[in-house]
C-alpha positions in Angstrom: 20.8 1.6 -1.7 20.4 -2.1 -3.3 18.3 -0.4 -5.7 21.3 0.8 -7.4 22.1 -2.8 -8.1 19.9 -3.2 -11.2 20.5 -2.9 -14.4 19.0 -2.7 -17.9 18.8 -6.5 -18.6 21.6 -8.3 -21.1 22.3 -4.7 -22.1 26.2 -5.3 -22.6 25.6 -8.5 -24.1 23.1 -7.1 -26.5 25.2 -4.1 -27.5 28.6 -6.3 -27.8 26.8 -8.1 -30.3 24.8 -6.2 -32.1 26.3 -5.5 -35.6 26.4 -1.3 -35.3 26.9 -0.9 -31.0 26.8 2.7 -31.4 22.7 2.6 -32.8 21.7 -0.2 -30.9 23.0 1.8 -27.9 21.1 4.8 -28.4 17.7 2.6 -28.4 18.9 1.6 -25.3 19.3 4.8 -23.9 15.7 6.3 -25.0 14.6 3.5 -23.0 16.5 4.6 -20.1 15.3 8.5 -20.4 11.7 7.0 -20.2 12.5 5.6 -16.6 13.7 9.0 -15.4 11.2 10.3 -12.9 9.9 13.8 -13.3 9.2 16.4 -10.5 5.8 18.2 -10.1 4.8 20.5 -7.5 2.3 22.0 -6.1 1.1 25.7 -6.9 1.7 27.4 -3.4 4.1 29.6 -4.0 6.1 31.0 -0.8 8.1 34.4 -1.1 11.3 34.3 0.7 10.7 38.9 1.5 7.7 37.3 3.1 10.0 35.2 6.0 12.5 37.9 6.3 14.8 37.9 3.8 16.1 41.8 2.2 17.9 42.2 -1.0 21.4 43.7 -0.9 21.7 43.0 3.0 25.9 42.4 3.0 26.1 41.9 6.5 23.4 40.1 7.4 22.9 37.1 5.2 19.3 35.7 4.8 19.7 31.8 5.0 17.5 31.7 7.8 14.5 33.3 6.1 15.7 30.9 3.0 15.2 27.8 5.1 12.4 28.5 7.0 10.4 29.2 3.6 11.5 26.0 2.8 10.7 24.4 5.7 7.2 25.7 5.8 6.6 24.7 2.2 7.5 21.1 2.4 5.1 20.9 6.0 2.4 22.8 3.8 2.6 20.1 0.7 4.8 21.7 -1.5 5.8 24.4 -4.0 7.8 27.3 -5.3 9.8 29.2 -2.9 10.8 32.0 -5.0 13.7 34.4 -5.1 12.7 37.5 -6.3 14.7 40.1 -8.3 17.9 41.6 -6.3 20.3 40.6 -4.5 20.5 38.3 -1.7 23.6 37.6 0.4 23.1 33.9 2.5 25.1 31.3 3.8 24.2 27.5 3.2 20.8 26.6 2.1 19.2 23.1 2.8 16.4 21.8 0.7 13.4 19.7 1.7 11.1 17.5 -0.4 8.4 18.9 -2.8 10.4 21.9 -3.2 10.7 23.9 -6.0 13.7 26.6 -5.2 13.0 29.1 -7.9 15.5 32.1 -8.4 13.9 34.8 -10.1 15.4 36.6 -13.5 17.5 39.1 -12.0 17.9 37.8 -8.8 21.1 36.2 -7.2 21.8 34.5 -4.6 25.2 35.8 -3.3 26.8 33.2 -0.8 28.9 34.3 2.1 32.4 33.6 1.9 32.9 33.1 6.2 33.7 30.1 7.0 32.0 29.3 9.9 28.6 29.1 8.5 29.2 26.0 7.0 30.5 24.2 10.1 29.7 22.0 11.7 29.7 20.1 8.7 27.2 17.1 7.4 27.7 13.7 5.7 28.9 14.4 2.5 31.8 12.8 0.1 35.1 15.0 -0.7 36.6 13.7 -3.6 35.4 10.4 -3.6 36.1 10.0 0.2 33.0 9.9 3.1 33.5 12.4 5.6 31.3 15.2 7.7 33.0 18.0 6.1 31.5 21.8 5.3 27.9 22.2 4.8 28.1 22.3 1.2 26.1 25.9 0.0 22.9 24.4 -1.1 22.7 21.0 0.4 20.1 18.2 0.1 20.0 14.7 2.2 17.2 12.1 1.8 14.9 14.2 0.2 12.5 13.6 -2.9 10.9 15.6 -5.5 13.5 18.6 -5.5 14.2 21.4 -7.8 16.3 24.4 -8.3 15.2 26.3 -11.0 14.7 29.9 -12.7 16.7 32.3 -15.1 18.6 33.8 -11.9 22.2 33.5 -11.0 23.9 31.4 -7.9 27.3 32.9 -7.0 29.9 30.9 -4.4 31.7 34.4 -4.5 35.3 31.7 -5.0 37.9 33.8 -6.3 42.3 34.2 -5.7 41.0 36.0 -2.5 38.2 33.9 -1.2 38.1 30.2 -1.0 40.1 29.3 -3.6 43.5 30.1 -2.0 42.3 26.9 0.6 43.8 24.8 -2.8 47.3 25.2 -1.7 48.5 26.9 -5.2 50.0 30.6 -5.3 48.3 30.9 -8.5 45.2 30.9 -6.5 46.0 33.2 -4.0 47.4 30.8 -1.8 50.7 32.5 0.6 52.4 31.1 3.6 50.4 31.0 6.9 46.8 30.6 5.0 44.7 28.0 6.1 45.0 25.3 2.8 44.1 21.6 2.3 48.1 20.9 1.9 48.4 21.7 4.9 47.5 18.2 5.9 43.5 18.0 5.9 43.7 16.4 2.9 46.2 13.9 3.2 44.1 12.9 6.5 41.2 12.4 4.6 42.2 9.9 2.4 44.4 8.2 4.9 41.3 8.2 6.6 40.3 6.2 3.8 42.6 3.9 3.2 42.9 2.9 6.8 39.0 2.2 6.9 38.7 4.5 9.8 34.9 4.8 10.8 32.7 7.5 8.9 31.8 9.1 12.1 35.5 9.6 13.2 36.2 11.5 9.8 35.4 15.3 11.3 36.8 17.8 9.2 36.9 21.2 10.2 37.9 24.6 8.9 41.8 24.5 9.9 41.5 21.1 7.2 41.0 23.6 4.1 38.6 21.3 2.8 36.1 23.3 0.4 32.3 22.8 -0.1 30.5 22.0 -2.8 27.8 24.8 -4.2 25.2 22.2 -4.7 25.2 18.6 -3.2 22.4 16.2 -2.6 22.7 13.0 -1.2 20.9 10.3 -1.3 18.1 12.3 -3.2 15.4 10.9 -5.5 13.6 13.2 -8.6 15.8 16.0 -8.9 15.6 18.7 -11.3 18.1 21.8 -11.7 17.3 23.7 -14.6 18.2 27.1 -16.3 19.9 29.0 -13.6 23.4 30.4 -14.1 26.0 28.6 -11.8 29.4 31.1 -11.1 32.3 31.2 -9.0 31.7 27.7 -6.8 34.4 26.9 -4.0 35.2 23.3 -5.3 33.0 21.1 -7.7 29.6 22.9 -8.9 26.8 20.0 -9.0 27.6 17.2 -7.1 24.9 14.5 -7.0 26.0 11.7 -4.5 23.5 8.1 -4.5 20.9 10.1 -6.3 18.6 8.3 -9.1 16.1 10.5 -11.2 18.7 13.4 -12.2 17.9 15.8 -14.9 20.6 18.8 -15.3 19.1 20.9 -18.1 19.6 24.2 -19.5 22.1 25.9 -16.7 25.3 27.9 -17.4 28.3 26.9 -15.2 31.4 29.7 -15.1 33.6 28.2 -12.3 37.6 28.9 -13.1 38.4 27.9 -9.6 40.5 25.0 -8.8 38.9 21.3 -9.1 36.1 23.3 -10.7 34.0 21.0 -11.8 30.8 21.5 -13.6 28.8 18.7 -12.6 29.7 15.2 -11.3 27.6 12.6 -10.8 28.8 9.7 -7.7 27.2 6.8 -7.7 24.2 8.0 -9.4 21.5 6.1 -11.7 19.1 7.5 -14.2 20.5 10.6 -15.2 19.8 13.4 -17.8 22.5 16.0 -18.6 21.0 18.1 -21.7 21.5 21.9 -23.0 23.9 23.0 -20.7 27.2 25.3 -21.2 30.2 24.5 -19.2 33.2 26.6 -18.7 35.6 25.4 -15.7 38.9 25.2 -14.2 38.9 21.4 -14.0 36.5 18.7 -15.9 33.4 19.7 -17.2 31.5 16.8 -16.6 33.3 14.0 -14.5 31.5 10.6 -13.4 32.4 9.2 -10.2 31.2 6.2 -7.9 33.9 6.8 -4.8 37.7 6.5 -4.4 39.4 3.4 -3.4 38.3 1.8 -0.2 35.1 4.0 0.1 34.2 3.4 -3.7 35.1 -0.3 -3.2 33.1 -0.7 0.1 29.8 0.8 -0.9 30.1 -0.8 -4.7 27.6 1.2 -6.2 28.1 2.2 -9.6 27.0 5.2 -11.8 24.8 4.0 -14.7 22.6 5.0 -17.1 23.5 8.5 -17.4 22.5 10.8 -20.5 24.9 13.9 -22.0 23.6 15.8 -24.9 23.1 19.1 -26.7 25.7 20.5 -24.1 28.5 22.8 -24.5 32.2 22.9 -23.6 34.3 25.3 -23.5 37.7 25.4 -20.8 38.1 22.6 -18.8 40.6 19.0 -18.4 37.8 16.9 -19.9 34.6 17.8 -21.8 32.8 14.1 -20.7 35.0 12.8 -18.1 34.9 9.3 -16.5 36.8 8.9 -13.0 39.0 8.9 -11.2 37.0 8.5 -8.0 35.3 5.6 -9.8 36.0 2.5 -7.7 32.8 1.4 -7.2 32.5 1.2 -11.2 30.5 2.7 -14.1 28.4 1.7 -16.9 25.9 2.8 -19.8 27.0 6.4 -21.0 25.3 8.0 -23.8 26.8 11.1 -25.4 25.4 12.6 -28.3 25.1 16.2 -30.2 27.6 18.5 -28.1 30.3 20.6 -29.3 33.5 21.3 -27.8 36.1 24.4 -28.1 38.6 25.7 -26.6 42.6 25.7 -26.7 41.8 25.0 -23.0 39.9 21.9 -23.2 42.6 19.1 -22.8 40.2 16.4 -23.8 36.7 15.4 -25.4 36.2 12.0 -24.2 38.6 11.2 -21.1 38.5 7.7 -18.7 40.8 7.9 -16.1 41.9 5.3 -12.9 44.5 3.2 -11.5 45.4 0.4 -9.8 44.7 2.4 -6.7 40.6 2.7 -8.2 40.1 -0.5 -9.7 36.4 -1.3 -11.1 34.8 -2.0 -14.3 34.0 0.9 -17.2 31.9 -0.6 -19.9 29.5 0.5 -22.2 30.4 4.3 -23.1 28.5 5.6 -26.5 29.9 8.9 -28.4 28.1 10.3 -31.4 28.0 13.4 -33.5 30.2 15.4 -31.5 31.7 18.6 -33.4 35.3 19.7 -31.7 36.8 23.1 -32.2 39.8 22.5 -30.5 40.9 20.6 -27.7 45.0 20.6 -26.2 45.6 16.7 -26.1 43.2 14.3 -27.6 39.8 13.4 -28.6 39.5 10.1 -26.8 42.0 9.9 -23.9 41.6 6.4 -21.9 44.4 6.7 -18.8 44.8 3.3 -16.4 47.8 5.3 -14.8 46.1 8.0 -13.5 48.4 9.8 -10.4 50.9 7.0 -10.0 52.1 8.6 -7.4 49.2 8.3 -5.1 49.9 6.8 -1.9 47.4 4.3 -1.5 46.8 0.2 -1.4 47.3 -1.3 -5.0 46.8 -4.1 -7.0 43.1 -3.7 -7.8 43.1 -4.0 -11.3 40.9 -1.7 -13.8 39.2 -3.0 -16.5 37.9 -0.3 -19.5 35.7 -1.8 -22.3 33.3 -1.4 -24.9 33.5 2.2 -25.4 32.7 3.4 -29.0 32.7 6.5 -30.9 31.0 7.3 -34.6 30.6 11.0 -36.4 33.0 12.9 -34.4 34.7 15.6 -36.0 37.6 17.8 -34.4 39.5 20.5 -36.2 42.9 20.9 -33.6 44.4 18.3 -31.1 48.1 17.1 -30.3 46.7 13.4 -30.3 43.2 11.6 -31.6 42.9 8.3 -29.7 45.8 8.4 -26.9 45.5 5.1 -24.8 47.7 4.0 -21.7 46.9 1.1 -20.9 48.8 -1.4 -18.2 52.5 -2.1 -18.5 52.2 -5.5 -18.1 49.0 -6.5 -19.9 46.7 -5.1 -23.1 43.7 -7.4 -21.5 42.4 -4.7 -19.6 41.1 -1.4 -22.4 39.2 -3.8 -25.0 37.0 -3.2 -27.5 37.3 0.1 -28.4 36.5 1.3 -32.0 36.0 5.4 -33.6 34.0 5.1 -37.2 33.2 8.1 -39.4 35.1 10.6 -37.9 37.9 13.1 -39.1 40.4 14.6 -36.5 42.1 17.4 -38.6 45.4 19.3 -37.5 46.4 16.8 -35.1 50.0 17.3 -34.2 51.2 14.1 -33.8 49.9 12.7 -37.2 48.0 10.2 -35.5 47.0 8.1 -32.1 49.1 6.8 -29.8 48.0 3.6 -28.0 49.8 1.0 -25.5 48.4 -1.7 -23.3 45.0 -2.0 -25.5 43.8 -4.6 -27.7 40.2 -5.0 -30.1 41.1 -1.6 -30.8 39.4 -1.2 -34.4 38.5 2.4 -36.8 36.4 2.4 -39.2 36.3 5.2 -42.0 38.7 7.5 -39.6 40.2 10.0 -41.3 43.7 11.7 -39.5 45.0 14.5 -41.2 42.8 13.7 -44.3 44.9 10.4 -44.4 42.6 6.9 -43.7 43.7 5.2 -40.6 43.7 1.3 -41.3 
């Protein structure tokens, strides 16, 4: 893990004084793509109708077949397992190294909504907490040189009758008597963390409502998911945990579910995010490096992480920093996307608390084109769930993050800051040139507890902002 450590030497120094930070950082960040490491496989190619597996089996799911294709690929070397066209219904898939899991144009993998397939669980981190909870539906731990691929579709099968009612809301199905993380299992987990109870005594299990993530590898290196349509997830979509090499390209992610997620990142390095559509029921892309104690304990940030030709359509954040980002964050690049929707609360959002702490620097926006979004274009929040039950007083620091050629047609704000009561020394050096932020209802941006907070050529309502 001390290989996370590293980073791109003098960088923030070098882009805090360089005379246009926005350019210099983009140099910067074609230096970083260079270091991501690619996968490459070999040209076996296993069949998973050849170990078993039959297309529109309903009650008898195929994950067995699945995983022993995979299994005997990774003894064999490597390769493709492929999914052909059709309909297959498994339950949770693990993937080994040198594995190419290919899902076929016209095929789908159709994953079985019963519970007990999942359990007993694995190591894993739910919301930013360590636990052993569900095996997530295509799960990954140690491995190297993975890949889900193809023009196919993966479908969790979560809808207001099947996994998503576990959230606790009636508007997701949820009624009296039904097994839901409000029941409890969730406040135990994170008193779990807070108390700094041992990993191996956090055991959740199905009464605990806990949902799995569709995709989640840990502690993985070279990792490519590209092209295939992502539906209906249980909880967050892609969830990389400690992995370094990430490239996220070209896959569709439809997830209206609660905590939807499209893709989050924890305490990842090296990371490539590029022509992707997102269209969830929470943030579309969320950042993380682990939630209070856990984040704190581990300290391993996210960094170098790459978002661009992507887009956005529903979600709470289209490029989403936090919460669960205690162990800290640094070097975002964001460039070319386009975001629309009346249900996209924000473009750019940070948020933590006193509850997170940990450092945000270094956070790069250019030529972004905005539709619409509900509340703001830039939205930096360091009183994110004041309410939370947890230790405080470990202060969060959000700097150098800089925006240039963003243009948004329909918001209530365009730069909404909330900053600490008691102090403006913790947002810093935050700047928006050439941009114009049309129909914005409040007639302009709305900041407290910031300071070094500087526009250049920003237009509000056709009106300069000084």
């Amino acid at each position: 893990m001390k290989r996370f450590l590293g980073v791109l030497p003098m960088l923030a120094f070098a882009i805090i004084m360089h005379a246009n930070p926005i350019d210099a950082a983009f140099k910067e960040a074609a230096k970083v793509e260079k270091e991501i490491k690619k996968t490459s496989f070999a040209k076996a190619v296993y069949n998973i109708t050849d170990f078993g597996a039959k297309p529109d089996h309903v009650s008898e799911p195929c994950h067995e077949a699945i995983n022993q294709a995979i299994v005997a690929c990774s003894l064999n070397g490597g390769g493709t397992v492929v999914v052909p066209k059709g309909t297959f219904y498994t339950g949770p898939i693990t993937m080994k190294s040198n594995v190419n899991l290919h899902v076929s144009e016209g095929a789908t993998l159709k994953f079985s909504t019963d519970q007990s397939l999942y359990f007993p669980g694995v190591i894993t981190r739910w919301e930013g907490i360590d636990c052993y909870n569900a095996r997530p539906l295509i799960y990954a731990y140690g491995e190297t040189n993975i890949a889900v691929t193809g023009k196919g579709t993966i479908d969790g099968q979560g809808s207001n009758e099947t996994w998503w009612p576990m959230c606790g809301a009636p508007r997701y199905g949820w009624k009296e008597g039904m097994v839901a993380q409000r029941n409890g299992g969730r406040e135990k987990l994170l008193m779990y963390g807070e108390t700094s109870t041992p990993i191996y005594k956090r055991v959740m299990t199905p009464e605990d409502g806990l949902r799995p993530q569709m995709i989640n590898f840990y502690s993985c290196n070279t990792v490519l998911i590209e092209d295939v349509t992502l539906i209906n997830a249980p909880f967050w979509v892609i969830h990389p945990l400690f992995c370094e090499s990430l490239i996220v390209r070209g896959v569709q992610i439809f997830n209206r579910g609660p905590n939807g997620d499209g893709c989050d990142p924890e305490s990842c390095k090296n990371v490539l995010i590029e022509n992707c559509m997102f269209d969830t029921g929470d943030d579309c892309i969320a950042i993380k490096s682990g939630r209070n104690n856990d984040g704190r304990k581990w300290g391993i940030p996210s960094e170098n992480i790459i978002v661009r030709k992507c887009q956005m359509k529903n979600g709470h954040g289209g490029v989403v920093i936090g919460s669960e980002i205690s162990g800290g964050y640094r070097n975002l690049y964001v460039e070319d996307c386009e975001m629309d929707s009346p249900l996209l609360d924000r473009v750019i959002r940070i948020k933590t608390s006193t509850c997170r702490g940990g450092l945000i620097e270094n956070v790069f926006v250019r030529n972004i084109t905005v539709g619409e979004c509900k509340e703001a274009v830039l939205r930096i929040n360091l009183q994110y769930e004041n309410r939370e039950k947890c230790q405080r007083g470990f202060t969060p620091t959000v700097r150098n993050v800089h925006l240039k050629n963003v243009t948004s047609q329909k918001s209530q704000y365009g730069v909404l800051i909330i900053g600490l009561d008691d102090s403006n020394d913790n947002v810093y050096n935050i700047s928006v040139e050439d941009s114009h932020f049309n129909n914005v209802a409040k007639d302009g941006n709305q900041i407290t507890g910031a300071k070094d907070v500087t526009f250049k050529n920003l237009y509000i309502n056709d009106k300069l902002v000084d």
